[in-house]
Structures are given as C-alpha cells and as structure tokens.
N, C-alpha and C positions, 0 to 999 in steps of 0.2 A: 891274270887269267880271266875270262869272259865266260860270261854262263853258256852251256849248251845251246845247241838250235834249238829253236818252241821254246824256253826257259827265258824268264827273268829272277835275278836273285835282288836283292838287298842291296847290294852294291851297283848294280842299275836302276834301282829304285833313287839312289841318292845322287845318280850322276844326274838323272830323268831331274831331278827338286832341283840342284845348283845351274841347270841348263836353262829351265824355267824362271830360277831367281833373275839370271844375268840379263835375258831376254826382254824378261819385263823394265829391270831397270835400261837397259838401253833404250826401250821406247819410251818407255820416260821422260829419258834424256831428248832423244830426239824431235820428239814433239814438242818438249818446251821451247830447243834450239826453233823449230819452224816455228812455235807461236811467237816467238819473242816474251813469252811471259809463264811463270812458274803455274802450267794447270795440268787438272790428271784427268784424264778419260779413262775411268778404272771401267769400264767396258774392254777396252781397245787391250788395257794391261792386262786385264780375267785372258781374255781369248788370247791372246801373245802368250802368254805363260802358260797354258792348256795346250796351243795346238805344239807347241816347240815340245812339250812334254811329252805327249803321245806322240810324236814324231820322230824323240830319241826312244821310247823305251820299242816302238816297232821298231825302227831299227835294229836294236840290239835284240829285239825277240825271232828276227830273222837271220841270225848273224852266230855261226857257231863259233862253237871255242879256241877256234884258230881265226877268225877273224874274217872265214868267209863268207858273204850275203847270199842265200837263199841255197845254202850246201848243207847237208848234213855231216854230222860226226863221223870219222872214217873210223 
C-alpha cells in the first residue's frame, strides 16, 4: 500500500535510505571501473545519494495510494 497524495510515511522514508545506499555504491563502483584504481570522491557519493533520495521520496510524495502521479485520492 503507498501513502496518500502529499503524504510520506516510514516505509518511503526506508525505501528513499536503500535507494540512496545502492546509488551510492554503484558510483563507487563505477568510478573506480573508469579510474582503473580503488578511489572515492565522497563529494560525488554525498550528492549521488542525496539527489536520488529526494528524487524518490518526491516522487512518492506526488504519487497517491493507487499509484497515480500528481492525482488525488478518489
């Protein structure tokens, strides 16, 4: 079940933290693949796992409990 339009609950707060975790680690990854060498631009990770974050929980905070974007609750 998904929270109402306007509404974020708890359970998009944790999908918003595991979408940020993966994000981050994938740049990780891929930056070390493009340097050739194991290094971290924890700038580049901070801002990757921030905007992906606020990217899912707008999303879900526009998105009612049927699963429609920018609809209200019938």
């Amino acid at each position: 079940m998904n929270s109402p339009f306007l509404n974020i609950d708890l359970n998009d707060l944790g999908k918003g933290l595991i979408l940020a975790v993966l994000t981050s680690v994938l740049t990780v990854v891929y930056t070390t693949v493009q340097a050739g060498s194991l290094s971290f631009d924890w700038k580049l990770v901070a801002t990757t796992a921030l905007t992906s974050a606020i990217g899912y929980l707008l999303k879900n905070l526009f998105t009612n409990s049927t699963g429609q974007t920018f609809k209200k609750e019938k």
